[in-house]
N, C-alpha and C positions, 0 to 999 in steps of 0.2 A: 630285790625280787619284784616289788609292784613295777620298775620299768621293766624287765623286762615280759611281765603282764601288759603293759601297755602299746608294745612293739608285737605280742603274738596275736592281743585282742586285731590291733589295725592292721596286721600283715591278713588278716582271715576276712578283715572287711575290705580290705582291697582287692583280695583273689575273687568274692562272690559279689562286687559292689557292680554288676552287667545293668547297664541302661545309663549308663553318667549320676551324676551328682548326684540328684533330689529321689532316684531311684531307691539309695541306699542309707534313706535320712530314718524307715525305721527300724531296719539291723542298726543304723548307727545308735540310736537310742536304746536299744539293748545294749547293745554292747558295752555304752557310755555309763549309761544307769547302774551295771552291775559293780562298776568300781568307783563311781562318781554319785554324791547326794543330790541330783538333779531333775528338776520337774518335768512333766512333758511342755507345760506353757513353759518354763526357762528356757530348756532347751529350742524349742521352735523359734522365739525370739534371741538364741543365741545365731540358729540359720538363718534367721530375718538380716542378722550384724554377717553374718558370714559373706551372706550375697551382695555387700555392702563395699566389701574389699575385695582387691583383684585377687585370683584363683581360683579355683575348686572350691566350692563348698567343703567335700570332703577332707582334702587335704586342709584347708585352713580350721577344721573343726578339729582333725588331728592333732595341729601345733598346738590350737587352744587348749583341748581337753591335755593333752599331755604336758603344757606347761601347770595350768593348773594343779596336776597330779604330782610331777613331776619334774617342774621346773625348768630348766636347759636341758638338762638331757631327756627328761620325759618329753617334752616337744620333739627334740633332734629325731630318738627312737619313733615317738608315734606316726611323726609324718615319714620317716625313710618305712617303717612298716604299710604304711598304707600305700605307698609309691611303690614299692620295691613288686609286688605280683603283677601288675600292670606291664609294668617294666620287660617281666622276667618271659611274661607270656605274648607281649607284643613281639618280641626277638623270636619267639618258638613261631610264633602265627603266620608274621611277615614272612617267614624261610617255608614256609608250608606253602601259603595259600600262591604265592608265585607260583609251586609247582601243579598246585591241585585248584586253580584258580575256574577252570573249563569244565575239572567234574561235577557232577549232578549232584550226587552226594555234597558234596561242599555246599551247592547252592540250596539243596534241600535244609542242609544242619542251618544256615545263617536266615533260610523262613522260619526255622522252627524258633528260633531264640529272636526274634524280633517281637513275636507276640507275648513271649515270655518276659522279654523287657520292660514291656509295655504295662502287662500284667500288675511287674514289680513297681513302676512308676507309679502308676493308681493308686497302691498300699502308700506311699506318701501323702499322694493327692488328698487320704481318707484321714493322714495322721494329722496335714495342715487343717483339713476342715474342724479335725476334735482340738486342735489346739487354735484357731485364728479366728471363726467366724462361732463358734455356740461359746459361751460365756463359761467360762473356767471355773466356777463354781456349781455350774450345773452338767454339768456333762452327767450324762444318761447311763448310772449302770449296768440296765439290763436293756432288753427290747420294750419293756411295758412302759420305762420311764417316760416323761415329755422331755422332747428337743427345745430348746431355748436356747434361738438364734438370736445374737447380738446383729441385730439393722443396723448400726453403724460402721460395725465388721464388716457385714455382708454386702452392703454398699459400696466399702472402699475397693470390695475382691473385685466387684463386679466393674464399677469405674476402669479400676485397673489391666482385665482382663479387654476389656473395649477399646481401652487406649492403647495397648500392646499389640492385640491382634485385629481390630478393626481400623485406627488410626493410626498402625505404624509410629509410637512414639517408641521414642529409645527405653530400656526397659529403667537404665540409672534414671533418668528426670522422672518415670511413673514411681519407682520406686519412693526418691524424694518426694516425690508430692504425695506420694499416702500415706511416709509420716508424717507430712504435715497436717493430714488429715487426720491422723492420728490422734497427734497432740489436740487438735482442735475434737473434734467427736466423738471418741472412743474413751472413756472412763475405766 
């Protein structure tokens, strides 16, 4: 029964996962959380290892979490569920938008979910910030609490951010090297 919990949980995050990967990293932590005993800092450093290997974020959290749960087959299911609405609605889309590709409507619906993408992407942006750059022991329960940002963290984001989008480095070698920064700085 818990696989095929595990194949309805990711068939639901792959039908609402719009904006790619890192869009859907905090539905994926609900959803992970609710049948997995998993941190938010675990989980963020498990997408740290995810962007590490080739695929999808998504899907490769899939295989993970559902071998974890569920071994072979809980992987097999979690990742055919998360693939499988992608899939199902690429084939509807593609047969559509060839015919409806000129209306206005169409072009209207694809401004409107752009910024909605966008929207969903920043809920990540806000999850990596509470898990990667303020110090895991202190995160801020309410609005009155103090922020207490880890400078070694927030060093490396920003290195890295410079290096990717001001230096054109490849994002694998920035990667590597801010665990090594890691390992070196960050306690």
């Amino acid at each position: 029964m818990l696989i095929l919990e595990l194949f309805l949980r990711f068939f639901k995050l792959g039908f609402m996962s719009f904006g790619g990967g890192y869009a859907i990293v905090p539905l994926l932590y609900e959803e992970v959380s609710g049948i997995w005993d998993v941190t938010k800092t675990q989980f963020a450093n498990l997408i740290g290892l995810f962007e590490l290997t080739p695929g999808s974020v998504t899907v490769n959290a899939a295989g993970y979490v559902g071998y974890q749960i569920g071994k072979i087959p809980g992987a097999v299911l979690s990742t055919i569920g998360v693939i499988l609405p992608s899939f199902i609605l690429m084939l509807i889309i593609s047969s559509l938008l060839k015919r409806f590709s000129e209306n206005e409507l169409t072009n209207e619906v694809i401004r409107g979910v752009r910024p909605a993408a966008m929207g969903i992407m920043c809920s990540s942006l806000i999850f990596f910030i509470g898990t990667s750059i303020m110090e895991a022991g202190n995160m801020p329960k309410s609005i009155s609490d103090p922020l207490v940002i880890s400078i070694p963290s927030l060093s490396i984001a920003a290195l890295s951010f410079y290096a990717v989008h001001k230096k054109n480095i490849n994002p694998i070698w920035v990667t590597l090297g801010a665990g090594a920064l890691g390992v070196l700085l960050v306690k």
